[in-house]
C-alpha positions in Angstrom: -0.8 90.6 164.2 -2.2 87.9 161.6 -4.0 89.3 158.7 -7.4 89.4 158.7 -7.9 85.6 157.0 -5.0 84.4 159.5 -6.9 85.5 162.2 -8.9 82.5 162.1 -6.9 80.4 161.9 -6.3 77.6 165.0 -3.1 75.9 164.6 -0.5 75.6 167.4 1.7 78.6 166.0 -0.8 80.7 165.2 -2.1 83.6 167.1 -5.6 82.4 167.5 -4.6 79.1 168.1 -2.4 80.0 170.8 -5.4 82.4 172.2 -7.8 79.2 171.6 -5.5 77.1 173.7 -6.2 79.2 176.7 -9.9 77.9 176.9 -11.1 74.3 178.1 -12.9 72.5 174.8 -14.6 69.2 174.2 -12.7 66.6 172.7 -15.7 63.6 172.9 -18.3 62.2 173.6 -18.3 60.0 177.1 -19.9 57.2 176.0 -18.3 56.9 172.7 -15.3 55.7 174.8 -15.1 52.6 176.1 -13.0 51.5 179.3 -9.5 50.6 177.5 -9.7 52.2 174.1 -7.5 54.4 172.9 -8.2 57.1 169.6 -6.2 59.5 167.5 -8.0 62.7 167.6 -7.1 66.3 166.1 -7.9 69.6 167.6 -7.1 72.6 166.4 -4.6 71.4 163.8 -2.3 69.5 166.6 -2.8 65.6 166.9 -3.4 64.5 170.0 -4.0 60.4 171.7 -7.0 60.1 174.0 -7.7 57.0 175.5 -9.9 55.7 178.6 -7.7 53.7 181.5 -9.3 50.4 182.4 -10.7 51.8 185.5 -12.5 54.3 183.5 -10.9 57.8 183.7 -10.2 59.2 180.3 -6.6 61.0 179.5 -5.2 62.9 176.6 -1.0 62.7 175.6 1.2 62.9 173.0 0.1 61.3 169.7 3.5 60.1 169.1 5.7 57.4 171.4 9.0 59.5 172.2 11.4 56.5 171.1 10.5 55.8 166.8 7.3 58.3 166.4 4.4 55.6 166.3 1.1 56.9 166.9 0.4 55.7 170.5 -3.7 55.1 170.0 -2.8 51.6 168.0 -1.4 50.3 171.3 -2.4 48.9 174.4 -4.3 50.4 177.7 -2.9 49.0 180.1 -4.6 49.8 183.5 -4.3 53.9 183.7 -1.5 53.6 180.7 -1.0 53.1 177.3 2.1 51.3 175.9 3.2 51.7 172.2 2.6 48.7 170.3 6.1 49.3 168.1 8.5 48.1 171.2 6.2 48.3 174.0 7.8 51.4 175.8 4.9 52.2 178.6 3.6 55.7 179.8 1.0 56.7 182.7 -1.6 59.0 182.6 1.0 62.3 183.2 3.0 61.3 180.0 5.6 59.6 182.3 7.5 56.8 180.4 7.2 53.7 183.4 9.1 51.1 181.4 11.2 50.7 178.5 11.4 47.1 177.6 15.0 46.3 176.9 16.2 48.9 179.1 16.8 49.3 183.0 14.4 51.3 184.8 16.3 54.6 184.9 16.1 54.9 181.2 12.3 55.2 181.5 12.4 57.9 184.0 14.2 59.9 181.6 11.3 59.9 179.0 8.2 61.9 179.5 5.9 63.2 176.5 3.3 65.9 177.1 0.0 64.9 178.6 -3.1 67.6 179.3 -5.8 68.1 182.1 -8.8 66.3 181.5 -12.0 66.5 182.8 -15.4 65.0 182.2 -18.7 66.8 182.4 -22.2 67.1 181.4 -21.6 64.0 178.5 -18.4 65.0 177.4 -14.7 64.9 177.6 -13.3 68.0 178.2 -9.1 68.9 177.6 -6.7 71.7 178.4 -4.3 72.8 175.6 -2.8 75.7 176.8 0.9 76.5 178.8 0.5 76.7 182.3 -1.7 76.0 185.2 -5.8 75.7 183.5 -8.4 77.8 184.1 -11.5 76.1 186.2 -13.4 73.3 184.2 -16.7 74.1 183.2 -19.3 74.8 184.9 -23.1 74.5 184.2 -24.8 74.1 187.3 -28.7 74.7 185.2 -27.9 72.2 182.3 -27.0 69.6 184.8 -29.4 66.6 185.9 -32.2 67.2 183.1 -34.6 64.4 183.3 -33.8 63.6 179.5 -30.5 65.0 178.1 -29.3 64.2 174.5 -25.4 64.3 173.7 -24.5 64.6 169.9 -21.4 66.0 168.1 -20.5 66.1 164.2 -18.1 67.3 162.2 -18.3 69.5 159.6 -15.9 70.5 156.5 -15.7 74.1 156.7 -14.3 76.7 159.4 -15.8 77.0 162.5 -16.4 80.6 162.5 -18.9 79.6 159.7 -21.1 77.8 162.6 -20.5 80.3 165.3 -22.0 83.2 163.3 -24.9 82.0 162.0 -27.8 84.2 163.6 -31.1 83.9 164.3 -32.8 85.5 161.2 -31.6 82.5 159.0 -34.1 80.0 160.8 -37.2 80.6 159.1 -35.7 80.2 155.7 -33.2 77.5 156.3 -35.0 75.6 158.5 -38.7 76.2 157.3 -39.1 72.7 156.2 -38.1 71.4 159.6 -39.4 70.5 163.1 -38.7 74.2 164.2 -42.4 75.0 162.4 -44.2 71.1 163.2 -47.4 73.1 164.9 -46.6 76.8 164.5 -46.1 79.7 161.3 -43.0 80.7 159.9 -42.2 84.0 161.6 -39.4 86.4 160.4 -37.6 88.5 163.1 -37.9 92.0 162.5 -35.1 93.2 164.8 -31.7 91.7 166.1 -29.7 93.4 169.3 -26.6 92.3 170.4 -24.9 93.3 173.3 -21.5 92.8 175.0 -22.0 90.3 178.2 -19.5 89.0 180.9 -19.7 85.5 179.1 -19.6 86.6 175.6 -22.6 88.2 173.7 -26.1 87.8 174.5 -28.5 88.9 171.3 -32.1 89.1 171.4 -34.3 88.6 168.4 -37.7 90.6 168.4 -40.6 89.9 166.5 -44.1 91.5 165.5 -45.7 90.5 168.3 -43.0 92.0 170.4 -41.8 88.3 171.8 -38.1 88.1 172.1 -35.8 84.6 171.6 -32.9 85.1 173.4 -29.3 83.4 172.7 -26.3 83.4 175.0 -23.0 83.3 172.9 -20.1 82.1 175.8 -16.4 83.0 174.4 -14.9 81.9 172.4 -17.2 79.1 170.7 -19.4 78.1 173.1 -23.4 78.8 171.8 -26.7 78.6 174.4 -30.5 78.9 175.0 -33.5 78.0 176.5 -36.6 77.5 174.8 -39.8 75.7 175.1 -38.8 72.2 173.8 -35.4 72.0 174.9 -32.4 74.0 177.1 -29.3 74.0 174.3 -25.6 74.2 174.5 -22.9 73.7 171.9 -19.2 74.4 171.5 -17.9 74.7 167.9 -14.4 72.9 168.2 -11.7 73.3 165.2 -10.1 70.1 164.4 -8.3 72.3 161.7 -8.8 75.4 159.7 -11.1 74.1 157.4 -13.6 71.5 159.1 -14.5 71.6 162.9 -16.5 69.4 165.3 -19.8 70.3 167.1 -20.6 68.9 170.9 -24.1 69.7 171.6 -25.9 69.0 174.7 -30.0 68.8 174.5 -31.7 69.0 177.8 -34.8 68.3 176.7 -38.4 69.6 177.9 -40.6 67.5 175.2 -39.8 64.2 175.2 -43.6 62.5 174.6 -46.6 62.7 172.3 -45.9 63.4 168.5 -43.9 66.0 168.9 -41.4 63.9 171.4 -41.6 61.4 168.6 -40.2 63.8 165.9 -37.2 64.5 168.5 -36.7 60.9 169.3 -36.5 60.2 165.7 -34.1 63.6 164.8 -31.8 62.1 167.7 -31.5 58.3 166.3 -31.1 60.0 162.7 -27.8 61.8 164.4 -26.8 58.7 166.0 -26.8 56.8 162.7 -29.7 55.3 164.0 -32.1 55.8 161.1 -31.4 57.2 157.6 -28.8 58.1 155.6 -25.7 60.3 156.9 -26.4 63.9 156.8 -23.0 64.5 155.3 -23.9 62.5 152.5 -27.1 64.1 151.8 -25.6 67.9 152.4 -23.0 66.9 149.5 -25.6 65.7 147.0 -27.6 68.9 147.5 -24.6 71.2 146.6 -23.9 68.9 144.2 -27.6 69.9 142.5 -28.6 66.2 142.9 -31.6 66.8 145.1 -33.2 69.2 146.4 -33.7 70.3 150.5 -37.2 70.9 149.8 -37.8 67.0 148.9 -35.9 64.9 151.4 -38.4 62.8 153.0 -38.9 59.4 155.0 -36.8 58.6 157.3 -33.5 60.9 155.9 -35.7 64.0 156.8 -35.5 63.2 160.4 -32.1 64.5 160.2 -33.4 67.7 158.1 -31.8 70.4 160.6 -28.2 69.1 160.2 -28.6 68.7 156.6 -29.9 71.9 155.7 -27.3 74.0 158.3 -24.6 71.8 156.1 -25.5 73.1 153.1 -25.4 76.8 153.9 -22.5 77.1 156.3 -20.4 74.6 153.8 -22.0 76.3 150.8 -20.5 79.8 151.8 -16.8 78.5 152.1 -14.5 75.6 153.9 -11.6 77.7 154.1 -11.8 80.9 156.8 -11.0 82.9 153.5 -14.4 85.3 153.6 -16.0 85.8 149.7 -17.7 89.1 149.5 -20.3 89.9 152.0 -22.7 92.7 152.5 -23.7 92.9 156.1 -26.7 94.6 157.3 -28.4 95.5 160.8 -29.5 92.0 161.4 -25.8 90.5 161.4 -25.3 92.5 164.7 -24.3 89.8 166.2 -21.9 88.4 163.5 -20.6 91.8 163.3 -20.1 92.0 167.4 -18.6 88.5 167.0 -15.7 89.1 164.7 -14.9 92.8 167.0 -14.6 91.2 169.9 -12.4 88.3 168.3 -10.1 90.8 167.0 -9.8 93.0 169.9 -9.0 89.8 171.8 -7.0 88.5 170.0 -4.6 91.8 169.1 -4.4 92.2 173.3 -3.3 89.0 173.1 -0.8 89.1 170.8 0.8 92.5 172.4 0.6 90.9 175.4 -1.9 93.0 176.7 -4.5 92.1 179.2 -7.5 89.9 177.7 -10.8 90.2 179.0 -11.9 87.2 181.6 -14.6 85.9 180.6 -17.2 84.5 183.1 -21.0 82.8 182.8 -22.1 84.8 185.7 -25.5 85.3 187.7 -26.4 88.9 185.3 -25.7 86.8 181.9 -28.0 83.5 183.4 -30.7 86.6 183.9 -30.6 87.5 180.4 -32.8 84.4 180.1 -35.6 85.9 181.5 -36.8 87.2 178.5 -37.3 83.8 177.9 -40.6 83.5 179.3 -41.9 85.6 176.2 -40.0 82.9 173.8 -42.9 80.3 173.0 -41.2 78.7 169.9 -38.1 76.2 169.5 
C-alpha cells in the first residue's frame, strides 16, 4: 500500500491512479471543441489527444503517433480521424492506423495505438481510462433539460483533494464578501453530520434555526446540491498531482432581476468575459499585493473563484498535508479521506471495492432541502 502522501497521488502507476481509472471523468467542455480540432490534454498525469471528427463526435487516443512519437493534436482531423502531421500516417476513431503513406496497406493494419470510450453528456466530454470493459456513463436524469444551465471548468494549481474537502463551515468566512450573502446575514453552522451513502457521503449542515443545507459527495470526486438559486454539480479532475481541473454544471433557478444579474455577470467573469483572470488575482493576494476584502468593479464578479483559490492553494499544491488539527466540523473531510483509504487498500489487495451508485434513497436525502432557503 502507498504511504499516506502517495495515496493521493493519480498517476498511471500509482495505486490511486489505477483506482481513479476505474471511474468515468470529464475531460471538457462540449462547446469548447469545435468540429475538426484536435487538443493535447493531461489527466491524471498521462497525456492524452482529444479531438472532435468533422461530423461532430468527439474521441480520445494516444498522444503520440506510433511511428516517430509526435504529438498527434498538431495534425489534421480528417473526417472521424486524425493524421499526424510528421509523415501523415492516419488513424480512426478506435486508434486503428488506416494508412501509412509510403507503405502498402497491410503495414497500416499492423499499427494500432490506444483509444478510450467516450461519451458526451450534460455539457461535457466525458472519457474512460481504465482496463477493461467501462462502467455505464453517467447518468443525471434531474440535472438534465434545466431551462438555464451554465457549464464552466478551471484549473487550479494544487491537489485535488484540496477542492474535494472543503466543507460547508468555510462559507461564511471565505465567501462572506460574495453573492452567497447579496440579500441575506452571514450565518455560521453550528453542526456538521456526515454519513456513508450508496453514492458517496451525504453531510448535512444544521444551523440555529434548525434549517439544514444538504450536500451530496458522489465517489470519488464528483460534489452536488440543490439550493434556492441554483441545482450544482462538479467533478474535481487531477490533471496531475499538484493542480487539477473543475467541470461544474449550474442548473440555474434565478436567472432575472438583480440578483440574476450578479450571476450573469459571475458567469461572463468565468468565461473571460469580464475582468481580470481569477488566477491572476488569487496569486497577487497570496502574494500580499491586495487584499480579498477590496477587489471591486468588474474583477469582483468573479469573487467566489478567487477567494476559494486563495485558501485551497494557500494550504498546499502538493498532496503532502502540513499539520492540521481536525475538529467535529471536518466530519466530512474526516469520512472523506476513511473511505478513500479503505477503498483504496481493497483495491490494492485485490479485494472487493464497494459499487458505488446515485440511487433513488441518496436523491431523497434532498428532501431536507426544502428547509435550505440560502445559496
Amino acid at each position: 500500500m502507498d504511504s499516506y502522501m502517495d495515496q493521493y497521488r493519480t498517476g498511471p502507476e500509482t495505486v490511486g491512479g489505477r483506482y481513479m481509472r476505474l471511474f468515468w471523468h470529464p475531460v471538457y467542455r462540449s462547446e469548447d471543441l469545435k468540429p475538426g480540432w484536435a487538443k493535447p490534454i493531461t489527466i491524471m498525469s498521462e497525456k492524452f489527444t482529444l479531438y472532435r471528427g468533422e461530423g461532430g463526435a468527439a474521441h480520445v487516443v494516444a498522444f503520440q503517433c506510433a511511428h516517430r512519437g509526435l504529438q498527434l493534436s498538431v495534425g489534421w482531423v480528417e473526417d472521424d480521424c486524425i493524421r499526424c502531421r510528421y509523415h501523415g500516417w492516419k488513424y480512426d476513431a478506435t486508434g486503428q492506423c488506416i494508412e501509412v503513406p509510403t507503405e502498402p496497406e497491410s503495414t497500416a493494419k499492423t499499427v494500432r495505438i490506444r483509444s478510450y470510450p467516450t461519451v458526451e453528456y450534460l455539457g461535457f466530454i466525458f472519457a474512460y481510462f481504465g482496463e477493461g470493459e467501462p462502467p455505464p456513463p453517467p447518468h443525471f436524469p434531474d440535472f438534465e433539460n434545466g431551462k438555464v444551465t451554465w457549464t464552466e471548468s478551471y484549473t487550479r494549481p494544487c491537489n485535488f483533494f484540496y477542492n474535494l474537502e472543503t466543507d460547508p463551515v468555510h462559507i461564511p468566512f471565505v465567501h462572506r464578501e460574495s453573492e452567497f450573502y447579496y440579500n441575506q446575514p452571514i450565518e455560521v453552522p453550528t453542526e456538521v453530520k456526515a454519513e456513508e451513502s450508496d453514492w458517496g457521503i451525504t453531510l448535512y449542515t444544521i444551523f440555529a434555526t434548525n434549517r439544514i443545507r444538504t450536500y451530496q459527495f458522489g465517489w470519488p470526486n464528483t460534489r452536488s446540491f440543490k439550493a434556492r438559486d441554483r441545482n450544482h454539480l462538479v467533478w474535481r479532475v487531477p490533471i496531475d498531482d499538484e493542480s487539477h481541473t473543475s467541470f461544474q454544471l449550474d442548473v440555474m433557478h434565478i436567472a432575472d432581476g438583480d440578483e440574476g444579474e450578479k450571476y450573469k455577470a459571475r458567469h461572463e467573469a468565468r468565461t473571460g468575459k469580464l475582468g481580470r483572470p481569477y488566477q491572476e488575482l488569487g496569486e497577487a493576494v497570496l502574494r500580499g499585493d491586495i487584499r480579498i476584502q477590496d477587489i471591486d468593479g468588474e474583477d469582483k464578479a468573479n469573487i467566489v473563484w478567487i477567494q476559494d483559490y486563495v485558501t485551497q492553494v494557500g494550504v498546499s499544491r502538493t498532496a503532502e498535508r502540513r499539520s492540521e488539527r481536525l475538529i467535529r466540523t471536518d466530519s466530512g473531510a474526516l469520512m472523506y479521506r476513511k473511505l478513500w483509504e479503505r477503498e483504496l487498500k481493497a483495491f490494492a489487495e485485490n479485494r472487493p471495492v464497494k459499487q458505488w451508485a446515485r440511487t433513488e434513497r441518496v436523491m431523497s436525502a434532498y428532501s431536507h432541502q426544502h428547509q435550505n432557503k440560502d445559496a
